[in-house]
N, C-alpha and C positions, 0 to 999 in steps of 0.2 A: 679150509676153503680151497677149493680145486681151481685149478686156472682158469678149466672152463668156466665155469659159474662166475668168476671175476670177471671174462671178458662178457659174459653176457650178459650180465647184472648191470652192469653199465653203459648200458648203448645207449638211457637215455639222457646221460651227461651230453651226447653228441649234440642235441638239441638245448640242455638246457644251462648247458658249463662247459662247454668244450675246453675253458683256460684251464679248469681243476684239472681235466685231461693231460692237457699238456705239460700244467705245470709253470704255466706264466701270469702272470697281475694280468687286471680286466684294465687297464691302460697301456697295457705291451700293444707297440706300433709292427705294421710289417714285418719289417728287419727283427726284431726282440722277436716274434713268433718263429721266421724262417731259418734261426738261429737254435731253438729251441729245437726245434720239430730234427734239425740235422745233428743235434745231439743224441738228440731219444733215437734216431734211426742208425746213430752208430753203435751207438749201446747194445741197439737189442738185434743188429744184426747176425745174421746167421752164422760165421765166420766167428763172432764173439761167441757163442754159445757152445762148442764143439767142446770147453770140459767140461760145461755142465750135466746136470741129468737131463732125462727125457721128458720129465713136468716141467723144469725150469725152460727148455727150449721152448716146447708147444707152449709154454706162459708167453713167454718174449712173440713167438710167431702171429698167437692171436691178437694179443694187446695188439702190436702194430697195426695188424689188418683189419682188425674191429674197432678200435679205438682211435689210434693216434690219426693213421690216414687219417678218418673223417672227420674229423675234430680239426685236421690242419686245413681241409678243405673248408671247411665253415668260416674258418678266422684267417684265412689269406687274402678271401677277397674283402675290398672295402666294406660292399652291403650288405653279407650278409653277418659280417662284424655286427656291425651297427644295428641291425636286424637282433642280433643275439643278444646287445646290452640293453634293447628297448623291453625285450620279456623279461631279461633279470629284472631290470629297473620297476619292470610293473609288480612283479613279483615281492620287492623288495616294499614296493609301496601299499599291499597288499598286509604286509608281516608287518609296519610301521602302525597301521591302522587298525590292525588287531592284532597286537603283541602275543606275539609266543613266548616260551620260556626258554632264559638263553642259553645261545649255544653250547654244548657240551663241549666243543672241543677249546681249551684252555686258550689258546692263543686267540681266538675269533671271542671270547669275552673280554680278552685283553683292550682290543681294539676297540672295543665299544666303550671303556671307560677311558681312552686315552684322549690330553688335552688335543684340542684341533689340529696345531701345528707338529703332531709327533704320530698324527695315523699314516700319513703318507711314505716316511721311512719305517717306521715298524713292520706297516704290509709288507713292504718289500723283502726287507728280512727275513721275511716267517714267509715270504712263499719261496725264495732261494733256499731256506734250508730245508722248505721239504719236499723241492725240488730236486736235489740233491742225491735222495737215496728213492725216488717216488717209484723208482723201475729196476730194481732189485730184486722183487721176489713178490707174490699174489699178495700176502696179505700186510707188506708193508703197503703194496700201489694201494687195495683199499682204504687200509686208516690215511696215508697221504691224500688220496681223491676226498674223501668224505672232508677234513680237515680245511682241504684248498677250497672245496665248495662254502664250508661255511664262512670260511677269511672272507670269500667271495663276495659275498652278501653278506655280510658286517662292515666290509669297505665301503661298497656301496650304500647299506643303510645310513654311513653314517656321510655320505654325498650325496644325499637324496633330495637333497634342495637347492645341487647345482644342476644349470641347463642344457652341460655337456659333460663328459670325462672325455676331454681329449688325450691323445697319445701324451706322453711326456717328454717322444724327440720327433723333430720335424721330419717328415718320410719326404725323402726325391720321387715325383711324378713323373718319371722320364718317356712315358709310356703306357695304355694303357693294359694291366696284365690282360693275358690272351683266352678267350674264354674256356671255361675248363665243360668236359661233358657231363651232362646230367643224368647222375645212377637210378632219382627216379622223376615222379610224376612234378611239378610244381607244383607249392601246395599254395592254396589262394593266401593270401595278406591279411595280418593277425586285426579284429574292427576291434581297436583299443575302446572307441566311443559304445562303443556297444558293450563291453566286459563291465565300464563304467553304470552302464543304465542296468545288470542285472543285478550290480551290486546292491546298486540303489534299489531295488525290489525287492530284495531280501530284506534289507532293512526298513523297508516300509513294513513288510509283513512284520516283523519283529520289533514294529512301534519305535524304532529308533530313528527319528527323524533328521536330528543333527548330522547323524553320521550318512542318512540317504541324501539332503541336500550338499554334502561334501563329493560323494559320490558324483551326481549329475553337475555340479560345478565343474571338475573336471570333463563331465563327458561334451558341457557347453561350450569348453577349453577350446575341445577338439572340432568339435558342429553348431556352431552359433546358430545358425539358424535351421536350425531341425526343433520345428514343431510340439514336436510329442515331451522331447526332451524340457522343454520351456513349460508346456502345461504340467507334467511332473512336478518340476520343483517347486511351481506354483501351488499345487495342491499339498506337499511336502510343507511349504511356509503356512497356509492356510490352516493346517492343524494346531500349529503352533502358535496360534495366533497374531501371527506376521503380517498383518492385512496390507501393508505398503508394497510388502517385496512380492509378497503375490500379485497384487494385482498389476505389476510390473512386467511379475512372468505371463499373466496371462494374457495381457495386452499387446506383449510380444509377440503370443504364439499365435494371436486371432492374426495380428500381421504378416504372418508366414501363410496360415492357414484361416483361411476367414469361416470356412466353412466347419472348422473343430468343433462339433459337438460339444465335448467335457470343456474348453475353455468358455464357449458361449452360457454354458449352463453359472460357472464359478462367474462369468462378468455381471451376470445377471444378478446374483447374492451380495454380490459386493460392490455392486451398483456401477462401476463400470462405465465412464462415458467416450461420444465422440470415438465409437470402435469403429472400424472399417466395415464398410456394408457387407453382407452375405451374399456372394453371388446364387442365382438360380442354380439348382440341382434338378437334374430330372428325374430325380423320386419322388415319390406320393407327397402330401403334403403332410409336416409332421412325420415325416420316416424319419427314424433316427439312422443316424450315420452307421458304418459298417464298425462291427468290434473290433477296439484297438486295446492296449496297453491299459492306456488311463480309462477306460470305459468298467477295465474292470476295474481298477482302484478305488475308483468312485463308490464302493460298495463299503471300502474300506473304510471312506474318509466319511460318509454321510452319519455315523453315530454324531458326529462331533459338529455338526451344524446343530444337531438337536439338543447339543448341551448349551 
């Protein structure tokens, strides 16, 4: 493996693991990252390179400037830390919900069988030692990167049911750091609630309803009162012959939305009382509302009124 291709193969750790990057635990505060980042930058600087060969340099020159830079800039400032642990975590809940097969790399299976109280020191461990040699030479940095990534998310898989990972040392606010320039565009703000409802559509299509009502439960988490998301799970519990929780959701959603079409249709089958009145529309009388979401589901779910 050529340096280049290492440093290029990897730029989308910058987004999605910058700590395999670095080389630091996804609970490294501040300080444990600015510490890091002034190690790797002593190692691979230029001045340390002068008996190497000329791949080993160009390795160390790129890594830095492709790599670590922008990986240190992700994980210095507070938000878009937090930013970074909110995609792994979904990601993470994502592979919880539909298991893969586990990680190859030996240490990240280790972690997933270990009793509760021994995952938090062991990570640690096993991301010091392969932090240790992670920037040495192209295809140790690969199997270290690939290795850290998966520690990564086996830590986390197996924290996925607490509501934070905070730092593990309290950082001094003395000030707030000073804004850094932006290389590119902003990119809009990731609509988790929404990742939520396409899941949930797959797994309607795919008749798996339990796992589509878990889906919109979270996405409810996030938008209590959004509508659409409320008639979904209603129709979701409706198959399944839930008729209480339906008619819950869809009672709901007529109180968000009085004029929804697909819940008006479901209040009507399952008799439904004392719903909130319809306001006028100024459409024909009888127009059906404009195509949404549930408008086409409704195709999906109607064999099952017939059974």
């Amino acid at each position: 493996m050529s340096p280049t291709a290492s440093a290029t193969d990897w730029t989308r750790f910058i987004e999605q693991d910058p700590y395999a990057l670095l080389g630091v635990p996804v609970n490294a505060d501040e300080r444990q990252i600015l510490k890091r980042y002034r190690q790797i930058a002593k190692q691979l600087h230029p001045d340390k390179q002068l008996d190497k060969d000329l791949a080993s340099s160009e390795f160390a020159r790129q890594i830095m400037a492709q790599l670590v830079n922008p990986a240190y800039q992700r994980l210095k400032q507070a938000k878009t830390r937090s930013e970074t642990l909110t995609t792994m975590r979904f990601q993470v809940k994502c592979l919880v919900q539909t298991p893969p097969p586990p990680p190859p790399a030996s240490s990240a299976q280790q972690l997933l069988r270990l009793p509760d109280n021994e995952v938090d020191a062991r990570y640690d461990q096993a991301v010091g030692q392969l932090a240790q040699a992670q920037f040495t030479s192209a295809s140790v940095f690969h199997s270290a990167v690939t290795e850290l990534n998966q520690l990564n998310l086996s830590f986390l898989r197996r924290k996925v049911q607490e509501p934070s990972l905070a730092p593990k040392r309290t950082e001094l606010m003395l000030a707030p750091p000073p804004p850094t320039p932006l290389t590119k565009a902003d990119e809009p703000p990731i609509d988790y609630a929404e990742m939520y409802r396409t899941r949930a559509q797959t797994y309607l299509k795919q008749q798996n309803y339990v796992a589509a009502v878990q889906e919109l439960r979270e996405a409810l988490k996030l938008e209590p009162k959004n509508a659409e998301f409320h008639s979904l799970i209603g129709q979701a519990y409706y198959v399944q012959k839930m008729h209480g929780m339906a008619r819950a959701h869809f009672r709901q959603t007529l109180n968000i939305s009085p004029n929804h079409g697909v819940a008006r249709k479901y209040a009507r089958i399952l008799e439904i009382e004392d719903l909130p009145s319809q306001p006028s529309s100024p459409g024909r009388p009888g127009e059906p509302p404009a195509p949404s979401i549930s408008t086409h589901l409704t195709g999906w779910f109607s064999r099952f009124r017939s059974r």
